[in-house]
PyMOL Python script that loads the backbone (N, CA, C, O; Angstrom):
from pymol import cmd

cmd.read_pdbstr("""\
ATOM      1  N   UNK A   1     185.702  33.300  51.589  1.00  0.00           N
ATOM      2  CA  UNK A   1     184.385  33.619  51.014  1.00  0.00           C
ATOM      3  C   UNK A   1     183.357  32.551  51.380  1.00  0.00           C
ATOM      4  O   UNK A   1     182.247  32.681  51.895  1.00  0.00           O
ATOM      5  N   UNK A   2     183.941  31.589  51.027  1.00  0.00           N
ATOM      6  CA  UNK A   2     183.128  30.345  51.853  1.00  0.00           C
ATOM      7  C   UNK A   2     181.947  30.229  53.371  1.00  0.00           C
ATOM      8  O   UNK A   2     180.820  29.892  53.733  1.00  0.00           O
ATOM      9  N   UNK A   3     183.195  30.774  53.791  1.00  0.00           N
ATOM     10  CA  UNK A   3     182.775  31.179  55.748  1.00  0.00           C
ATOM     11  C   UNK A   3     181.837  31.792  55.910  1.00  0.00           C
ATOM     12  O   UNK A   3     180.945  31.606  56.738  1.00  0.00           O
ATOM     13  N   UNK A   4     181.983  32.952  54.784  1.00  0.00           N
ATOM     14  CA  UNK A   4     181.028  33.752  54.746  1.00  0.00           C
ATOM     15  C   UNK A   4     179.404  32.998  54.530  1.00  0.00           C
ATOM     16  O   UNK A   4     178.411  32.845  55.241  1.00  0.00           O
ATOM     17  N   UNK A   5     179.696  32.742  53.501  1.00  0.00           N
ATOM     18  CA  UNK A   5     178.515  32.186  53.049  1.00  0.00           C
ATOM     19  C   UNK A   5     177.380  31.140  53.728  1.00  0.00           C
ATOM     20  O   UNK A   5     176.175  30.971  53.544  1.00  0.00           O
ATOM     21  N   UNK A   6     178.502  30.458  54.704  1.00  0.00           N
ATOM     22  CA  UNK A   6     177.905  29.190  55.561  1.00  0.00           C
ATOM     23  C   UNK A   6     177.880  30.476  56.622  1.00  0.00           C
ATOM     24  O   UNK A   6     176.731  30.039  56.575  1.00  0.00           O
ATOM     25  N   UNK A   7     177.942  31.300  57.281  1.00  0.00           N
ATOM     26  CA  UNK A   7     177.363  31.590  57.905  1.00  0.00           C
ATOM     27  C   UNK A   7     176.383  32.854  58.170  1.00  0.00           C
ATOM     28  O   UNK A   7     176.107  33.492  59.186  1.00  0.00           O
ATOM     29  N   UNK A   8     176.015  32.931  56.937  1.00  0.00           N
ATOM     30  CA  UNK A   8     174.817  34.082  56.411  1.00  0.00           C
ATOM     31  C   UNK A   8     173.612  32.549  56.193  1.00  0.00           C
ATOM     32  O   UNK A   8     172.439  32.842  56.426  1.00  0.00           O
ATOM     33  N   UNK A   9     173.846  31.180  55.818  1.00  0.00           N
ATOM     34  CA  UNK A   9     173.337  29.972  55.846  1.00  0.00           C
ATOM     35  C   UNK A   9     172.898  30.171  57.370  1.00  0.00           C
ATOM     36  O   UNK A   9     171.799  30.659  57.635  1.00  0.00           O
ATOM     37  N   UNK A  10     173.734  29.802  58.288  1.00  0.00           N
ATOM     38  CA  UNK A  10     173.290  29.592  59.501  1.00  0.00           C
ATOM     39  C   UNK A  10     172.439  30.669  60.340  1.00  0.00           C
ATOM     40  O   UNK A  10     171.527  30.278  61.068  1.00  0.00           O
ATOM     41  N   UNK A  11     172.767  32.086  60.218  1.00  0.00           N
ATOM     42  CA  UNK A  11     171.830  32.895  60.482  1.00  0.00           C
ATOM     43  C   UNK A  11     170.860  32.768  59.700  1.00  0.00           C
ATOM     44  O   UNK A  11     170.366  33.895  59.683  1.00  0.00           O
ATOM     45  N   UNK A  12     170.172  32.020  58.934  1.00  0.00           N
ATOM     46  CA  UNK A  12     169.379  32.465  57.595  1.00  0.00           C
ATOM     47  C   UNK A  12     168.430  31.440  58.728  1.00  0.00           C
ATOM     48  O   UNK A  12     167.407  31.862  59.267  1.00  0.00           O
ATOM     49  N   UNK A  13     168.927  30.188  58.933  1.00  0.00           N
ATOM     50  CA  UNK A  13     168.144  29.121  59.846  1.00  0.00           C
ATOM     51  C   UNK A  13     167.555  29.377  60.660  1.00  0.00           C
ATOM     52  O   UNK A  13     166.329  29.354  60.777  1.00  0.00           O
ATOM     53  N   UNK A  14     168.577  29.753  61.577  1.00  0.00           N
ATOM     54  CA  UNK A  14     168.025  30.434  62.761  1.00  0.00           C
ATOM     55  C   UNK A  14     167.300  31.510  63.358  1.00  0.00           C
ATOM     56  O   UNK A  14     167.053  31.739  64.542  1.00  0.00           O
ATOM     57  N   UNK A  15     166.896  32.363  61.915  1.00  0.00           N
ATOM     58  CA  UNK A  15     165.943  33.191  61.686  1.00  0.00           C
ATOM     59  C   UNK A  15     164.522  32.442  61.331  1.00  0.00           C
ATOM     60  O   UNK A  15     163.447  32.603  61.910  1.00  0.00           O
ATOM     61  N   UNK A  16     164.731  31.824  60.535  1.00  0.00           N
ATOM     62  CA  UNK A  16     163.397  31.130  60.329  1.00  0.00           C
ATOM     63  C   UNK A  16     163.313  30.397  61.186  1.00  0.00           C
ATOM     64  O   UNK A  16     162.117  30.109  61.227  1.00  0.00           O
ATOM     65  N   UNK A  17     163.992  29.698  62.196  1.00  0.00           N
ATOM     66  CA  UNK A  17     163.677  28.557  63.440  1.00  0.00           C
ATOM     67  C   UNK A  17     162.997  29.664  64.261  1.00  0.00           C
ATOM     68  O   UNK A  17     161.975  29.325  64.858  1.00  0.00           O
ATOM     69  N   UNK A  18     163.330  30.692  64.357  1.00  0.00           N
ATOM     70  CA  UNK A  18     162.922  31.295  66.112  1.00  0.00           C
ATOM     71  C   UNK A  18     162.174  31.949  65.548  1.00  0.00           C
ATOM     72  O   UNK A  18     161.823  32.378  66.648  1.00  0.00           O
ATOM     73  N   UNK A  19     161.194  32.777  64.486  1.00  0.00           N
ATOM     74  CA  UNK A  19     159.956  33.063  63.334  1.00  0.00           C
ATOM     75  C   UNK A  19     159.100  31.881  63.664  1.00  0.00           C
ATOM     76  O   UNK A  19     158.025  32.122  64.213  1.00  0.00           O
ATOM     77  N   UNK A  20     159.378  30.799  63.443  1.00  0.00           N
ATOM     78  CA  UNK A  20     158.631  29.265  63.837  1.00  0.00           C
ATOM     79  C   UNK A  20     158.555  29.475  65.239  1.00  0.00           C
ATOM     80  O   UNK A  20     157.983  28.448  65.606  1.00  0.00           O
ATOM     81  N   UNK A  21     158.664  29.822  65.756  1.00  0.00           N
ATOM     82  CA  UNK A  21     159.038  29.370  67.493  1.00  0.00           C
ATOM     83  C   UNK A  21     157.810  30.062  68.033  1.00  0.00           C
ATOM     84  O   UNK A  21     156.851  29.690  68.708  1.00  0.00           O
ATOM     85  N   UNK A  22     158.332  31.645  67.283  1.00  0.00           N
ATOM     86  CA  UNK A  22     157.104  32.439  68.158  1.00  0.00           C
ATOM     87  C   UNK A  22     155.867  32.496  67.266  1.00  0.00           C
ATOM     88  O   UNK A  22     154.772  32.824  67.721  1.00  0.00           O
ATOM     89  N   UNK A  23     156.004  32.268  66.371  1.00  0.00           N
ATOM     90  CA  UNK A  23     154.260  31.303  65.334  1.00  0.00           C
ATOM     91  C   UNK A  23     153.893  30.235  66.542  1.00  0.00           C
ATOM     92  O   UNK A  23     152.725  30.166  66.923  1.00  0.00           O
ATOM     93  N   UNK A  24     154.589  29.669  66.946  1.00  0.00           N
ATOM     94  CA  UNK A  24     154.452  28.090  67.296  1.00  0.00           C
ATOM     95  C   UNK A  24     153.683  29.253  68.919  1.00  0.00           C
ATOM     96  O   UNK A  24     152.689  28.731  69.425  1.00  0.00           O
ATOM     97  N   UNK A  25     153.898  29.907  69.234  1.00  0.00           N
ATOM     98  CA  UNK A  25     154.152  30.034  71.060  1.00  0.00           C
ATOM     99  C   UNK A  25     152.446  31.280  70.890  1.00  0.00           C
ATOM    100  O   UNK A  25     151.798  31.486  71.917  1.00  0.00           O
ATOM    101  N   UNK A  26     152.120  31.746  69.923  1.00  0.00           N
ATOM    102  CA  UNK A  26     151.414  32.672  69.553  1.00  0.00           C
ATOM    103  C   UNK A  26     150.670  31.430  69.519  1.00  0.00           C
ATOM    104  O   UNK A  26     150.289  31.026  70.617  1.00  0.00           O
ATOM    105  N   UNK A  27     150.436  30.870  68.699  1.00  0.00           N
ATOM    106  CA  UNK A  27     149.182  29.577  68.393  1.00  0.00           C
ATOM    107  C   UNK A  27     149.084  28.776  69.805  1.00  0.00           C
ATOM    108  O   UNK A  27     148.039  28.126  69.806  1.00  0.00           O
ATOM    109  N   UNK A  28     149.499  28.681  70.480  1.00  0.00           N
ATOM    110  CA  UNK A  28     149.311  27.891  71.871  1.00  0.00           C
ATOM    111  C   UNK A  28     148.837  28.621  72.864  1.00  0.00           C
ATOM    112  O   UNK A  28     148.153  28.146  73.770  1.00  0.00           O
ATOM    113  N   UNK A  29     149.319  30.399  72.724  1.00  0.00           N
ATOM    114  CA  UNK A  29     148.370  30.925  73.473  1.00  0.00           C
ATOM    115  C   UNK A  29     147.100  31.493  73.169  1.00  0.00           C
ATOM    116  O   UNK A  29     146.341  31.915  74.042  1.00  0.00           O
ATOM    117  N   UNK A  30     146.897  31.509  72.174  1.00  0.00           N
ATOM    118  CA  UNK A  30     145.612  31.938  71.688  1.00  0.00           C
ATOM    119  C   UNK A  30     144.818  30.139  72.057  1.00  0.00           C
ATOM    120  O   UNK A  30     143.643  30.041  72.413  1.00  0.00           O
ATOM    121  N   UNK A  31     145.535  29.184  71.914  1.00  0.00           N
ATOM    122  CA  UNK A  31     144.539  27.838  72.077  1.00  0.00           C
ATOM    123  C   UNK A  31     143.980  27.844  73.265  1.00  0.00           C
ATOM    124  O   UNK A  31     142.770  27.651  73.378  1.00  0.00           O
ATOM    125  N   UNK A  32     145.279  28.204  74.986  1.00  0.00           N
ATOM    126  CA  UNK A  32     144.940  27.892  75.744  1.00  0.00           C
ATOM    127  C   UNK A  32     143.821  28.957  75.835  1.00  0.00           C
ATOM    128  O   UNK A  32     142.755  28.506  76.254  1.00  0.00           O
ATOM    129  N   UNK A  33     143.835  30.111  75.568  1.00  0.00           N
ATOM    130  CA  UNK A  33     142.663  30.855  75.458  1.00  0.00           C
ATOM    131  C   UNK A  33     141.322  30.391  75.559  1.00  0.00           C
ATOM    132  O   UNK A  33     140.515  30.464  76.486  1.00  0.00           O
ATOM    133  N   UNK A  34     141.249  29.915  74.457  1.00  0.00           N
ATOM    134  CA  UNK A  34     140.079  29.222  73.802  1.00  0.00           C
ATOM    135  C   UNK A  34     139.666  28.026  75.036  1.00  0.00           C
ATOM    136  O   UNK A  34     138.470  27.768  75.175  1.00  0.00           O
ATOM    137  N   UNK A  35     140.416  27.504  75.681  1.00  0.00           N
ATOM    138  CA  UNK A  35     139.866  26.218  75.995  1.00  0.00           C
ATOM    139  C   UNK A  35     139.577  27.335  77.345  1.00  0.00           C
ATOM    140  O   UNK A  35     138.403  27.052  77.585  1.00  0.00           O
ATOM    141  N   UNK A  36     139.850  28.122  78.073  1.00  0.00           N
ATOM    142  CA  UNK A  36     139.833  28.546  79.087  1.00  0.00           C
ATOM    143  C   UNK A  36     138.468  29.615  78.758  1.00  0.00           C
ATOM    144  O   UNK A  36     138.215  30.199  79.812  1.00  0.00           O
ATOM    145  N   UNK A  37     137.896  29.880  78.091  1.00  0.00           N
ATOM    146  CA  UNK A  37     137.011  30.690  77.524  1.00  0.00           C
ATOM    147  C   UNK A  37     135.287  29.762  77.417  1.00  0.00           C
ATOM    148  O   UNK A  37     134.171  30.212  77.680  1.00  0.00           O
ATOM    149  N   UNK A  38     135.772  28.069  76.831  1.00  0.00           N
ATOM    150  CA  UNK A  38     134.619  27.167  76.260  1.00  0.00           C
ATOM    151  C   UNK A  38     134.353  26.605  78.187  1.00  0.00           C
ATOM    152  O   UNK A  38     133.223  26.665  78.673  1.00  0.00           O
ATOM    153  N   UNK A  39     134.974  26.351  78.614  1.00  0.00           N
ATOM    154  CA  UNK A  39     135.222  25.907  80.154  1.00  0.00           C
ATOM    155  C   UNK A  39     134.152  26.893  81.122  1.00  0.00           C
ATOM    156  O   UNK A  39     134.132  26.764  82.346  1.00  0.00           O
TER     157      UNK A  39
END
""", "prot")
cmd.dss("prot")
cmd.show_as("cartoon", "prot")
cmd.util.cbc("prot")
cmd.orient("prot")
C-alpha cells in the first residue's frame, strides 16, 4: 500500500513540474515576442 502511495506522490510531482515547465516555456515566448515587436 505504501508503493502505492509514493508513487501516486511521484506522479503528483511530476505533474506539477512539467505544468511549471510549459507556464515557464509559454512566458518566454510570449517575452521573446515582445522584445522582437519593441525592436
Amino acid at each position: 500500500m505504501r508503493n502505492i502511495i509514493k508513487l501516486y506522490l511521484i506522479l503528483n510531482n511530476a505533474l506539477s513540474i512539467t505544468a511549471n515547465w510549459v507556464k515557464l516555456q509559454c512566458l518566454m515566448a510570449r517575452y521573446s515576442q515582445n522584445i522582437r515587436t519593441t525592436e
